[in-house]
MARSE-349105 format. One record per residue (C-alpha): residue number from 1; chain; x, y negated, z. Coordinates in pm, 1 decimal. Each point is the difference from the previous one (the first is absolute). Layout:
BEGIN
LUMMI resi chain       xx       yy       zz
LUMMI  NUM     A        X        Y        Z
...
This chain:
BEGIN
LUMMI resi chain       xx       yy       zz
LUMMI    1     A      2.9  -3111.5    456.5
LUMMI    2     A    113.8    135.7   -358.9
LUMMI    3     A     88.0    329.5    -31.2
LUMMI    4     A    112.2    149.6   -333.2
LUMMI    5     A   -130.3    369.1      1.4
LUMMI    6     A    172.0    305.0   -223.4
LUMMI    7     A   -165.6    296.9   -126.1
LUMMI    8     A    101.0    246.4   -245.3
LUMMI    9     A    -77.0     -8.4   -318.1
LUMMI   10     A   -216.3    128.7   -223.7
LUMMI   11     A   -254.3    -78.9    192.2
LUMMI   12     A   -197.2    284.2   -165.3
LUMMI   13     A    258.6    262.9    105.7
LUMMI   14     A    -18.8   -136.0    394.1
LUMMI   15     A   -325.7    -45.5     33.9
LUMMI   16     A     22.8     82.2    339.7
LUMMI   17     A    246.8   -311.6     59.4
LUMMI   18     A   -159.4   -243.3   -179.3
LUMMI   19     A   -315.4     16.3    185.0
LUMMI   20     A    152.1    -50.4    288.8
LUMMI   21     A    233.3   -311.6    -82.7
LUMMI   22     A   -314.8    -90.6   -163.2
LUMMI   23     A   -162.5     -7.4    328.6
LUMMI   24     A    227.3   -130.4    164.8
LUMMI   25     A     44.1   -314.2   -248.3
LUMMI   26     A   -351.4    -39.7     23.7
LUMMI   27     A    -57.8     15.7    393.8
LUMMI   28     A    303.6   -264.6     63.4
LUMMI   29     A   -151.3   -242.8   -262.5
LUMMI   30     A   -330.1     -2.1    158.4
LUMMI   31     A    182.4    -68.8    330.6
LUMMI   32     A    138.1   -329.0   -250.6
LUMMI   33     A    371.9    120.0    -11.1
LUMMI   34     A    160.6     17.3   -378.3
LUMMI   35     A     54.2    346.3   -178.5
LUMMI   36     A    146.7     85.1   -324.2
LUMMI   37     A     72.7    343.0   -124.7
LUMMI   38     A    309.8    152.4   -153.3
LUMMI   39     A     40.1    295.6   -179.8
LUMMI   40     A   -346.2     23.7   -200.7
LUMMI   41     A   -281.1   -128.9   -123.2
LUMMI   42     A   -401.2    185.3     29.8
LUMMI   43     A    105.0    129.9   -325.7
LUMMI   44     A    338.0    141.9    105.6
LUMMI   45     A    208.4   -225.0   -204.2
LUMMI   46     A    329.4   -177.4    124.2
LUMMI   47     A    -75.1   -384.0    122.0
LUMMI   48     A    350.3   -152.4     57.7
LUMMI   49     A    327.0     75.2    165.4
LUMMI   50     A     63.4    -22.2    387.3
LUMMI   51     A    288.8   -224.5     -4.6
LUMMI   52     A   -223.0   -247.0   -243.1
LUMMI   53     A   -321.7     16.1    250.7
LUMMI   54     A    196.3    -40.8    327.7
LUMMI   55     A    154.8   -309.2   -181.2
LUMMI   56     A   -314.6   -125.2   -143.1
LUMMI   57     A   -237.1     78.0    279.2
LUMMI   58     A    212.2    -57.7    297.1
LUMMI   59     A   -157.3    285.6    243.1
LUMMI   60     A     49.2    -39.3    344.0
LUMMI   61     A     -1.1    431.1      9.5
LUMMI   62     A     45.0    272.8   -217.6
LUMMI   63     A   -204.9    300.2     30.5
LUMMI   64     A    119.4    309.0   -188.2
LUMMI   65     A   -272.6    338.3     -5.6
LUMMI   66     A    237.1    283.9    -75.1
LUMMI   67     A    358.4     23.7     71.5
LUMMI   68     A    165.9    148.6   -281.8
LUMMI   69     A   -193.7   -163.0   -295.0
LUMMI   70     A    -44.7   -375.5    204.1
LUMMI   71     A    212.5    -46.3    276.6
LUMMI   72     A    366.3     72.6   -119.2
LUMMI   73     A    -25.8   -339.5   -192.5
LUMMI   74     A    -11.2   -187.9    363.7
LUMMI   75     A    354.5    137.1     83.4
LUMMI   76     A    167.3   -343.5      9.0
LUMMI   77     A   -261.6   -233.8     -1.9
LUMMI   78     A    -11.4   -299.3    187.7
LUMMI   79     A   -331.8     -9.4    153.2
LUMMI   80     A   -223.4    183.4    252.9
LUMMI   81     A   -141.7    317.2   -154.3
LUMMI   82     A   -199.7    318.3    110.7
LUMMI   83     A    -41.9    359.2   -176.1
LUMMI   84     A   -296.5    206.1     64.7
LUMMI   85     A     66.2    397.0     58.4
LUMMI   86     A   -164.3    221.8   -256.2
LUMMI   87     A    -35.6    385.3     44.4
LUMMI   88     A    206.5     66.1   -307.2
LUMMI   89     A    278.3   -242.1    163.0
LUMMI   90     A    -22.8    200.1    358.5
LUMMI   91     A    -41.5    336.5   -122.0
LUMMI   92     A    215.7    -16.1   -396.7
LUMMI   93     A    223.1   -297.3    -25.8
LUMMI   94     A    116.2    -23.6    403.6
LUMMI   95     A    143.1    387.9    -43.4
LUMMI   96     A    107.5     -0.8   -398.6
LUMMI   97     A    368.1     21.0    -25.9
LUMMI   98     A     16.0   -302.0   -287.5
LUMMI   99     A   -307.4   -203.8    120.3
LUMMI  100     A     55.9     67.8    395.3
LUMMI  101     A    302.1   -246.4     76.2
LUMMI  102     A   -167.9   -334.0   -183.0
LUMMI  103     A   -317.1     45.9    148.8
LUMMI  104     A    154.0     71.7    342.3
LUMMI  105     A    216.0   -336.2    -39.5
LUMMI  106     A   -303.7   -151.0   -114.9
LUMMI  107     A   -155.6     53.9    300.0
LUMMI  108     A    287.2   -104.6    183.2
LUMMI  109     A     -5.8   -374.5    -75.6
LUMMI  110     A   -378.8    -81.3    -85.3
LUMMI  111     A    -88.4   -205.4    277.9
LUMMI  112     A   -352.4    202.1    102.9
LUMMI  113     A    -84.1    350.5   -100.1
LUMMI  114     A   -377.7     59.6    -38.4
LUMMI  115     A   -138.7    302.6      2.4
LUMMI  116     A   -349.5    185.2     26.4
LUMMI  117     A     19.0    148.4    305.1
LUMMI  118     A    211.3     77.6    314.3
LUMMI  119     A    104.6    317.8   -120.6
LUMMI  120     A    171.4   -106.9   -314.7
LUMMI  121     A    154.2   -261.1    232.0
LUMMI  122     A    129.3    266.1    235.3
LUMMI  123     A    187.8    210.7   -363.3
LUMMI  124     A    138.6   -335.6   -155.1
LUMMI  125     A    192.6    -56.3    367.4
LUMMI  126     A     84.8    354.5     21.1
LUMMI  127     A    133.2    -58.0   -353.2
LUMMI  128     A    140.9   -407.1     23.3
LUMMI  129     A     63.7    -52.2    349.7
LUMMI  130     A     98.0   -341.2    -67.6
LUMMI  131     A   -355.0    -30.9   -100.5
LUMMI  132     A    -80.8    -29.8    406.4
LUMMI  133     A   -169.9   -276.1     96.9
LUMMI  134     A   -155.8   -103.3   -333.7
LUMMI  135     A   -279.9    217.1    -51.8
LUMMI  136     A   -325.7   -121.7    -97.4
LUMMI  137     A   -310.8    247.6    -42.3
LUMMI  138     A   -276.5   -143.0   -255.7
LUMMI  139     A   -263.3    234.6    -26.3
LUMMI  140     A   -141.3    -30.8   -334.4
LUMMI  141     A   -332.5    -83.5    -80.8
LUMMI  142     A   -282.8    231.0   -102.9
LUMMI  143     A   -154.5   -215.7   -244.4
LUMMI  144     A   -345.0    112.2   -187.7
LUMMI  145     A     40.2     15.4   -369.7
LUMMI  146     A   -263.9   -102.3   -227.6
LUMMI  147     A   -236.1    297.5   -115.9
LUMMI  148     A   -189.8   -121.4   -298.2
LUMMI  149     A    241.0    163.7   -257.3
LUMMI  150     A   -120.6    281.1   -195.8
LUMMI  151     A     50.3    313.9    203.1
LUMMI  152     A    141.3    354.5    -70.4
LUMMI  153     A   -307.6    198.8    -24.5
LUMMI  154     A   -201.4   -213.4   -268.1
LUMMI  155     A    384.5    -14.6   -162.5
LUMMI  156     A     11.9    363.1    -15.7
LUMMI  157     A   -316.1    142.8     42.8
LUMMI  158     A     70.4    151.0    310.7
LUMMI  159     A   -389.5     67.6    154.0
LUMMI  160     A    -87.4   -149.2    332.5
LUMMI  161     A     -6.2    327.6    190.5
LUMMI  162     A    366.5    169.7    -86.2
LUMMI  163     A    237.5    -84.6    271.5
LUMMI  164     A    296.2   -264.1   -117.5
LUMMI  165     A    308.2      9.2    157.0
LUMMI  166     A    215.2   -346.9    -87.3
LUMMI  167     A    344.7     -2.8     25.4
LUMMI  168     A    186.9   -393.1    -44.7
LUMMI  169     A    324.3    -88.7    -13.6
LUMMI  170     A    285.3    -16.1   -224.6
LUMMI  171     A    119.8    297.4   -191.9
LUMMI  172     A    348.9     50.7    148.7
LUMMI  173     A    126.3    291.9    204.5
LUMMI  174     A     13.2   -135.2    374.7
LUMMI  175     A   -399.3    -21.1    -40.3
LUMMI  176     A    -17.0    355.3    -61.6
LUMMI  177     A   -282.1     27.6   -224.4
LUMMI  178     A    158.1    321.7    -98.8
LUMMI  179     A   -124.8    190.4    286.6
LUMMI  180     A   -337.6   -115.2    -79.0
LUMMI  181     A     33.8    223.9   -331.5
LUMMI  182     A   -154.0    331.2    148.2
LUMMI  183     A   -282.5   -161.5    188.0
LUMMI  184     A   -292.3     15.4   -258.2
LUMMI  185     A     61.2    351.5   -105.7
LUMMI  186     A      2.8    109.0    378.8
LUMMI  187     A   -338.0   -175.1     81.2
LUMMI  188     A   -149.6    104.4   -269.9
LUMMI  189     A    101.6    358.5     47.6
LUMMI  190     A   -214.9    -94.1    351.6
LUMMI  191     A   -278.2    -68.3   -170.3
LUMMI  192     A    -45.1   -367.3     20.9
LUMMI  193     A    -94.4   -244.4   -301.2
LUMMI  194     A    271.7   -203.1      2.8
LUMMI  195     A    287.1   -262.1   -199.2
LUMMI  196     A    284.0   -203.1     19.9
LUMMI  197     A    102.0   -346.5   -142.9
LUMMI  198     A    377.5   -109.8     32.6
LUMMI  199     A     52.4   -334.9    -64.7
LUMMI  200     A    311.2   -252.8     24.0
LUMMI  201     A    290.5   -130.7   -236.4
LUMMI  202     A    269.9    233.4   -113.2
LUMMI  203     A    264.3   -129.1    241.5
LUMMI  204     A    245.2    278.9    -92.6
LUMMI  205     A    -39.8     92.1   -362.9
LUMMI  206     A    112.5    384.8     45.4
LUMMI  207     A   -183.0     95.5    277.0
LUMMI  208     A   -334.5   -198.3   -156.3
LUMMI  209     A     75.9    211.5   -308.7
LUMMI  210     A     -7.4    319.3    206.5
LUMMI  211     A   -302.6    -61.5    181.2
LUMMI  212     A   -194.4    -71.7   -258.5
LUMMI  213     A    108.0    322.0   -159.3
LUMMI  214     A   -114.0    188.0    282.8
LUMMI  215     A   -285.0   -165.5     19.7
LUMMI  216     A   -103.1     69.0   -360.3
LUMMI  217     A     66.9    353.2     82.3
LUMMI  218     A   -319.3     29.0    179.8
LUMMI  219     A   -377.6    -99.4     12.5
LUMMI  220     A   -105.4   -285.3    192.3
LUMMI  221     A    291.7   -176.7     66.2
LUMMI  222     A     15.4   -338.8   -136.3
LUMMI  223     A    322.6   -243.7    -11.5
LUMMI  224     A    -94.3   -351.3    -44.1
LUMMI  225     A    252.2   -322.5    -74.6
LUMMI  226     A     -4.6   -310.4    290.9
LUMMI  227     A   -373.0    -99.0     29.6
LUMMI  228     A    -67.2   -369.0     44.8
LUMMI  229     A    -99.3   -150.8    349.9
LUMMI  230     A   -376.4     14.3    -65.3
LUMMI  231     A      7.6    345.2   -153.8
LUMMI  232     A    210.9    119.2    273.1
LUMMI  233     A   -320.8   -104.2    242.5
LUMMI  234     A   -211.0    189.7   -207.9
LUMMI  235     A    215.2    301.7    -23.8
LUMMI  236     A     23.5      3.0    414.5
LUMMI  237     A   -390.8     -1.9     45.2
LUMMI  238     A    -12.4    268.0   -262.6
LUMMI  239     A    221.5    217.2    155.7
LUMMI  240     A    -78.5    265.4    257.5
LUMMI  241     A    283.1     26.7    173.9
LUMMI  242     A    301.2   -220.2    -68.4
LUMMI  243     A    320.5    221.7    -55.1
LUMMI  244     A    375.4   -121.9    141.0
LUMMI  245     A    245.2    239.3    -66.5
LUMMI  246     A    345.7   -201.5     71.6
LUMMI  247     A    347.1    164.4    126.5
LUMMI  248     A     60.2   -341.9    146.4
LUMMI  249     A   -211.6   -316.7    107.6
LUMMI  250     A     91.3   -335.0    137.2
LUMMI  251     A   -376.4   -129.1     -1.3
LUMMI  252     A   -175.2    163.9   -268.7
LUMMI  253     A   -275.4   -308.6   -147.5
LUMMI  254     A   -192.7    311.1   -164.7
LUMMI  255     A   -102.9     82.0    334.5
LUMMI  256     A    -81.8   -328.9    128.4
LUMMI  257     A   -175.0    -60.3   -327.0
LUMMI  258     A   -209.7    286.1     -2.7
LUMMI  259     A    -71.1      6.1    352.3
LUMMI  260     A   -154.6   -338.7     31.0
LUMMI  261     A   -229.0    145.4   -260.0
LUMMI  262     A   -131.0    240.3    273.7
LUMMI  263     A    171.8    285.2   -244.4
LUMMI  264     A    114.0    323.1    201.3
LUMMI  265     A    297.5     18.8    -22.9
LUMMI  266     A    279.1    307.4      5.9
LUMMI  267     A    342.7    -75.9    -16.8
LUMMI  268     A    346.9    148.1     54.8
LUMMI  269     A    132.0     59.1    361.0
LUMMI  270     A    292.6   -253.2    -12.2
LUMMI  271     A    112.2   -293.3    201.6
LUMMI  272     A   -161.2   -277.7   -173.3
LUMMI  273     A   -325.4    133.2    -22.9
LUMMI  274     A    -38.5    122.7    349.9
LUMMI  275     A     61.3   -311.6     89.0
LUMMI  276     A   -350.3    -75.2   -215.4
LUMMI  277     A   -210.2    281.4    125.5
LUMMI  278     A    -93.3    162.2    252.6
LUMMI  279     A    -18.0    372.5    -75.8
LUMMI  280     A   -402.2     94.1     17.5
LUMMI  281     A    -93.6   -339.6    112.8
LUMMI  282     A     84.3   -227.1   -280.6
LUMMI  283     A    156.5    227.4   -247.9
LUMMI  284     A    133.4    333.2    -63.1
LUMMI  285     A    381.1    124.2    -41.7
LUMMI  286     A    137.2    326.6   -127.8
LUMMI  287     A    377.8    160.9      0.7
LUMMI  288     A    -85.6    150.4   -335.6
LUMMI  289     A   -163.8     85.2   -295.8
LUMMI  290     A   -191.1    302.2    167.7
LUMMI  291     A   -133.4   -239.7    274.4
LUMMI  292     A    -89.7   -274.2   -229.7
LUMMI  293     A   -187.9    227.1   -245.5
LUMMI  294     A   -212.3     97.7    368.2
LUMMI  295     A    -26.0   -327.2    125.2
LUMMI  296     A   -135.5   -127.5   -318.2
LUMMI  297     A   -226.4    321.1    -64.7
LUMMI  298     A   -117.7    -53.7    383.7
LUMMI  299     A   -103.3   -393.7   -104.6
LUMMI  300     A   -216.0    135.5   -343.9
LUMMI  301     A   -178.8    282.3    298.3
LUMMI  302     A   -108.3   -263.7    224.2
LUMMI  303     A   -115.2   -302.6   -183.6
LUMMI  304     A   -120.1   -130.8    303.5
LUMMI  305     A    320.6     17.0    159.5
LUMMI  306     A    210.5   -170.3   -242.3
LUMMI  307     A   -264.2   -291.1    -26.1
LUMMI  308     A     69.8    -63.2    419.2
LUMMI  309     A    377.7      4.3   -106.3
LUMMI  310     A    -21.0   -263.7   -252.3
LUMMI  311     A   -229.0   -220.0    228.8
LUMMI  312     A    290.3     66.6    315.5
LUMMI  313     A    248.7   -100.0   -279.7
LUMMI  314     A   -138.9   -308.0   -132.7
LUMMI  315     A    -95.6   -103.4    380.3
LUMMI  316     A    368.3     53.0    114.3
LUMMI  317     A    197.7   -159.8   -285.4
LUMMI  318     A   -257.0   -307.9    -26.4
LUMMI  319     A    111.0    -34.0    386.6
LUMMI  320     A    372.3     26.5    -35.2
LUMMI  321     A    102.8   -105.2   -309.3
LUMMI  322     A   -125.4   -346.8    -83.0
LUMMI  323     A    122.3   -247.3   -238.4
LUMMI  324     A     -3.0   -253.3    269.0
LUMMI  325     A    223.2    211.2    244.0
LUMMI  326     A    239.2     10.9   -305.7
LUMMI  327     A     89.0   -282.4    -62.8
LUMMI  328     A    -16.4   -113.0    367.8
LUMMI  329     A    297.2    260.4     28.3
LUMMI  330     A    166.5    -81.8   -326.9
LUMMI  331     A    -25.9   -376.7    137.8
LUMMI  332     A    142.4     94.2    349.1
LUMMI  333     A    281.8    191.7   -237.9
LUMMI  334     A     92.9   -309.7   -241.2
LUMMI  335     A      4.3   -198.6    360.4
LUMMI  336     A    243.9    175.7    144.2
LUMMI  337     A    249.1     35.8   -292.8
């Protein structure tokens, strides 16, 4: 099979998307089918048009991974093609007055709509019900990053014993590092030794200006620009606890990053990430900023504790979220389109 796959570009600004069209291009080669990628290059710059690959390469499918930015150039095209179902796309684009009708019709004519779990299957049909019947879930992978890159503590000089709270993700307003603002200054008012690293592209130039403002406002606080995959490994076996503090999630790859790591995790109480952890099992989730600050203060208490909930994590997601289950689904998707 050749399937022409279509992720936004910069890649340095979706870092989140690349990855996983990376993965995916690299699972269905090793299975000996024929990839090529549209939209960027590892360095985020443009590689070619659509119209001139589909002529030139002759795919056999066309895979688009996000809606808005990818998959309104398949309106009217003449071949079998697929769109994967972000969080921003079920949560933002699906309900925006401007964006909501293309990405709705969108989802009306791809031939097989893949997303990352049953749940965001059930709200795209309660949303498209022509999208019936051509539902695919692809759980994505939780693949283990390298973790020779330098890490955040011999970066900063942040000494082995003060607890470091890591927050990833892209600096844009749906993943809410904003209420993440007051947690140091609480803790620390606690009494615990503690800090927090931000880190992720500025996705939405107003709100990464703002946040960064707030977080120069205070002591240990730290905003960081994207970190590179190996450095990203690092900065997840630094970390303490792993922070996600998103409005909205399809399947956040922070989490299934960090929690193959073994890294605690404590993330936001939303659909997409309960569908990740398991409160007090695998993870913990808060409503709001007061029960985050205790959840997290309640982790740097019990060391002990939080160690048993990044060995249930890693356990759980190395269980259920393989690469090979991937792109046995993704497969089983492309088949049926």
């Amino acid at each position: 099979m050749k399937v022409l796959l279509l992720t936004p570009a910069p890649a340095q600004q979706h870092l989140g998307g690349f990855a996983t069209v990376s993965r995916y291009r690299d699972g269905l080669q090793q299975m000996g089918h024929l990839c090529e990628v549209v939209g960027s290059t590892g360095d985020g710059g443009l590689r070619q048009s659509l119209e001139g690959t589909v002529s030139r390469f002759r795919p056999d499918l066309v895979h688009a991974h996000d809606i808005h930015r990818c998959g309104l150039q398949l309106l009217g095209l003449r071949l079998p093609w697929v769109v994967s179902v972000r969080g921003e796309d079920l949560h933002e684009d699906m309900i925006d007055a401007e964006r909501g009708p293309l990405v709705c019709e969108v989802l009306r004519r791809a031939s097989r709509v893949l997303v990352p779990n049953p749940e965001a299957g059930d709200l795209v049909v309660r949303r498209v019900p022509d999208a019936v019947g051509k539902i695919d879930v692809v759980p994505r992978a939780a693949v283990r990053l390298a973790t020779n890159g330098t890490d955040l503590r011999r970066s900063f000089g942040i000494p082995p014993h003060r607890f470091l709270v890591f927050l990833p993700g892209g600096l844009r307003p749906v993943k809410g590092q904003h209420r993440a603002m007051s947690l140091i200054p609480v803790l620390r008012a606690a009494g615990a030794d503690v800090e927090m690293v931000l880190a992720g592209p500025d996705q939405e130039p107003t709100y990464a200006a703002a946040i960064r403002a707030m977080a120069g406002e205070q002591s240990g606080v730290r905003v960081l620009t994207a970190l590179d995959a190996e450095r990203m490994g690092a900065a997840y076996l630094d970390a303490d606890v792993v922070l996600n503090t998103s409005l909205s999630e399809g399947c956040a790859p922070t989490i299934l990053e960090a929690g193959v790591l073994g890294r605690p995790v404590v993330a936001a109480d939303v659909p997409g990430n309960r569908e990740l952890l398991r409160h007090k099992e695998t993870g913990l989730l808060f409503g709001d900023e007061e029960e985050m600050a205790k959840q997290v203060l309640a982790l740097y208490r019990n060391r002990n504790a939080a160690g048993a909930l990044g060995v249930r994590i890693r356990e759980d997601f190395s269980r259920r979220f393989t690469a090979q289950a991937e792109i046995r689904a993704l497969l089983s998707a492309y088949a049926a389109a």
